[in-house]
C-alpha positions in Angstrom: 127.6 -11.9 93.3 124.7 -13.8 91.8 127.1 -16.6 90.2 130.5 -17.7 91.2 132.7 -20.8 90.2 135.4 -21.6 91.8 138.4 -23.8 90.3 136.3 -25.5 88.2 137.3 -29.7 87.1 135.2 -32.1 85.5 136.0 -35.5 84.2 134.3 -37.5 81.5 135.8 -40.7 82.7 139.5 -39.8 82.6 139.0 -37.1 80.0 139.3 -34.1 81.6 136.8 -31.8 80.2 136.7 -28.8 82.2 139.8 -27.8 83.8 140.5 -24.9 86.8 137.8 -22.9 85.5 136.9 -19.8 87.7 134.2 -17.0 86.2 131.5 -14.8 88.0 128.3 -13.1 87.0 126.8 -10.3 88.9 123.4 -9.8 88.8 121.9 -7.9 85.6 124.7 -9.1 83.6 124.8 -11.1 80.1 128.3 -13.0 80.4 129.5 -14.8 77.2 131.5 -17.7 77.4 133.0 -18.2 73.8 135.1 -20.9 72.0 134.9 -23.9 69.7 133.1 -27.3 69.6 134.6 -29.1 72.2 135.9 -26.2 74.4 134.0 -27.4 77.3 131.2 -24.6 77.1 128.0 -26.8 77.6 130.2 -28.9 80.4 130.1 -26.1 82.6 126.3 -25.2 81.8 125.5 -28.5 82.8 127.7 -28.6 85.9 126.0 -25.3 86.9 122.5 -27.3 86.1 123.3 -30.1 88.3 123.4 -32.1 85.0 127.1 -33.2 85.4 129.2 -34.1 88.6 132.7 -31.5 89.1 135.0 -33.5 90.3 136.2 -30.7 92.6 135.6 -26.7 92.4 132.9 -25.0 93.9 129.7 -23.3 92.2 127.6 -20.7 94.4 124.7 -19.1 93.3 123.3 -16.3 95.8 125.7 -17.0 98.4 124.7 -20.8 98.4 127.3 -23.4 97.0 125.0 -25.7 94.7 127.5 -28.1 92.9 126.2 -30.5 95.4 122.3 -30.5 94.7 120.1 -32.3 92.3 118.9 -30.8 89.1 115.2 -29.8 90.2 116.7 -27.9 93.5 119.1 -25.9 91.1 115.6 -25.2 88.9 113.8 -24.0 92.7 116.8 -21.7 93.1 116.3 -20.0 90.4 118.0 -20.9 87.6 117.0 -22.7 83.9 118.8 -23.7 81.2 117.9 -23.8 77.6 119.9 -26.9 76.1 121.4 -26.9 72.6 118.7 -29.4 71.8 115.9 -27.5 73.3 114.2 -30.1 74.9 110.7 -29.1 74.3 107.5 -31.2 74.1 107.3 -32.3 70.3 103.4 -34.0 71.0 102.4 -31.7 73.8 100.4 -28.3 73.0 102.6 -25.0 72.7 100.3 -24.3 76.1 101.2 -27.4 77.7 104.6 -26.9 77.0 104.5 -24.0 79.0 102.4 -25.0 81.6 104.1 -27.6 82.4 107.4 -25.9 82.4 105.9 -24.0 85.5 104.9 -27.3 87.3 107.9 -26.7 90.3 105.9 -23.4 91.1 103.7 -22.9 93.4 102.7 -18.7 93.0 99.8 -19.5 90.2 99.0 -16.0 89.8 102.1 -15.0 89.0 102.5 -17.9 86.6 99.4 -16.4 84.8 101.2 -12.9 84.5 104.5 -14.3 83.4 102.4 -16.8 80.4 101.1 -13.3 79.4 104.2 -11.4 79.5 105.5 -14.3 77.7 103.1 -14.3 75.1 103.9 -10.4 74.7 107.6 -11.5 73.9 106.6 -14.2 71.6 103.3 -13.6 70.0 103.6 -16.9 67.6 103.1 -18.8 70.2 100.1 -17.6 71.4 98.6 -17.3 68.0 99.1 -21.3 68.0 99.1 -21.9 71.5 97.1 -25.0 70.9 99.3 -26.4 68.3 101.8 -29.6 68.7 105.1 -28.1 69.5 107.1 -30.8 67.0 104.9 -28.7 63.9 106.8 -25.3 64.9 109.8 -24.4 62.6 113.3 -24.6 64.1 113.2 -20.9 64.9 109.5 -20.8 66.5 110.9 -24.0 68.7 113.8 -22.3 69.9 111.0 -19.3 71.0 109.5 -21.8 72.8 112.2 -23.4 74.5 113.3 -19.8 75.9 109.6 -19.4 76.8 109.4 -22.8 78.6 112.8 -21.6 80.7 111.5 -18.4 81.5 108.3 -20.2 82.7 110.1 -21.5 85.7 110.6 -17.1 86.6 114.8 -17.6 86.3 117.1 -15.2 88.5 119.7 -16.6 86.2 119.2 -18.5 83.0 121.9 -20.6 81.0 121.8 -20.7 77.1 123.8 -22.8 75.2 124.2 -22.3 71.7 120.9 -20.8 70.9 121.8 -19.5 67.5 122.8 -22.9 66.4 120.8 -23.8 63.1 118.6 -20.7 62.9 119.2 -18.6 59.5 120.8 -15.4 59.9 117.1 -13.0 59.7 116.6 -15.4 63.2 120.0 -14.8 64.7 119.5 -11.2 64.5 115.4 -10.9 66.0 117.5 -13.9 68.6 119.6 -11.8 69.9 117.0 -8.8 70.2 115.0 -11.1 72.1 118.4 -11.6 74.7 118.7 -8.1 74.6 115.1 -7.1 75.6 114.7 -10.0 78.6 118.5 -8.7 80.0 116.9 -5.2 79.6 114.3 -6.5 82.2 116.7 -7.5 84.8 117.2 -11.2 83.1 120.6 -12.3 84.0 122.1 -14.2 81.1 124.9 -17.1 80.6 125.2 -17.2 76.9 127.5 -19.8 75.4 127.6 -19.8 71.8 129.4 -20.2 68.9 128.8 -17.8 67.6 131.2 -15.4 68.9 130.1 -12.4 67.2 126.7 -11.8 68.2 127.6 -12.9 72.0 130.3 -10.4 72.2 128.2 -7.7 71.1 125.5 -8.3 73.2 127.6 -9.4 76.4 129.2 -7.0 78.9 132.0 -9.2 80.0 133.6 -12.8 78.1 135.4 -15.7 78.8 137.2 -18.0 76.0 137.4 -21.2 76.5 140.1 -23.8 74.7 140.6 -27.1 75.5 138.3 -26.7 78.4 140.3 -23.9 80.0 139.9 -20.3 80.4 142.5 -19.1 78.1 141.0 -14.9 78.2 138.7 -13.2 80.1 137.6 -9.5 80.7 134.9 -7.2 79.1 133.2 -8.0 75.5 134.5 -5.1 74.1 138.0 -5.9 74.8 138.0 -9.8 73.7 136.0 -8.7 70.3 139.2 -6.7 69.5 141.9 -9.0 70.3 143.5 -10.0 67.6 143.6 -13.7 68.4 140.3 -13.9 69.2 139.5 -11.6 65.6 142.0 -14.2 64.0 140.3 -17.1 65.3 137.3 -16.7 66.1 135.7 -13.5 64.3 137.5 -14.5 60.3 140.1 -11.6 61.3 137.1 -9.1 61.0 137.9 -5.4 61.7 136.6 -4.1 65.0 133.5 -5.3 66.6 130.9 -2.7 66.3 
């Protein structure tokens, strides 16, 4: 098992935002987690993170439990998160950016193979490698904010709502970029919402409501529910 949560609760004050929450990932996977503004989703990416305190639960990554360790130790471990924000560099170089999103490691050789294998995924970027990040568009900023998480060479990495603002030409060549880096052994946490393109290109889903699971089990299967078509698919025929 390369990620497992365990009974799951988080608190924002008294709120309870995340509540008895168990899911897995096993290595090579893309796992959706699915659901509406509010649901909890980007709670439990940031609990994962080290970002947020559970109040109880257990998270264990590689047969370690991690819910207990500090953001950068979680990033050592091997896993990155792309927030919905992106959180890249708006006055630092497209290079820097990535440069410095390797700064944890210490292998610099590979960290030269990995910048060119990234600039293979995203060629844009190194066409302006030397330009501010804050002049990209929206869509060549969400490239580099997956390019700055891969960077720190991820066993599992955590995106949250990467579609969200990008037009739908960019959603598609999005998720062909998800579907390329799973196809070379990236392990994926995608929480979006939109529930359509992560159900196609996940193997197995968990909806969220109310920041509890309320379905779980293979893409396939929660694409053709009809509650999940009703609510969150516009009560589309079958996924293909």
């Amino acid at each position: 098992m390369l990620l497992d949560i365990k009974n799951l609760n988080v608190y924002y004050g008294k709120a309870k935002a995340v509540e008895g929450v168990s899911l897995c990932i096993q290595e090579g996977e893309i796992v959706t987690i699915i659901g509406a503004n509010g649901a909890g989703k980007t709670t439990i990416l940031r609990t994962i993170s080290g970002l947020k305190s559970a109040a109880s639960g257990e998270i264990w990554f590689q047969d370690k439990r991690i819910d207990r360790i500090p953001p950068h130790r979680v990033v050592k471990l091997g896993i990155s998160q792309i927030p919905p924000d992106r959180m890249i560099f708006n006055t630092m170089s497209i290079l820097d950016n990535l440069k410095t999103s390797a700064h944890l490691r210490k292998d610099r050789s590979k960290v030269k193979q990995d910048m060119e294998s990234i600039y293979e995924h995203f060629p844009i970027l190194k066409e302006r490698q030397n330009q501010l990040a804050g002049q990209l568009s929206g869509g060549q900023q969400q490239m580099l904010a997956i390019a700055c998480a891969l960077m720190a060479s991820p066993k599992l990495l955590l995106m949250d709502e990467p579609s969200a603002g990008l037009s739908p030409m960019l959603v598609a060549e999005l998720g062909n970029i998800i579907h390329d880096l799973n196809s070379q052994g990236l392990s994926i946490l995608l929480v979006e919402q939109n529930c359509r393109m992560a159900l196609k290109l996940a193997k197995r889903a968990y909806l969220l409501e109310l920041g509890s699971l309320a379905l779980s089990g293979d893409a396939t299967d929660l694409a053709n529910n009809d509650r999940v078509k009703r609510l969150y698919l516009g009560g589309d025929d079958d996924v293909e």
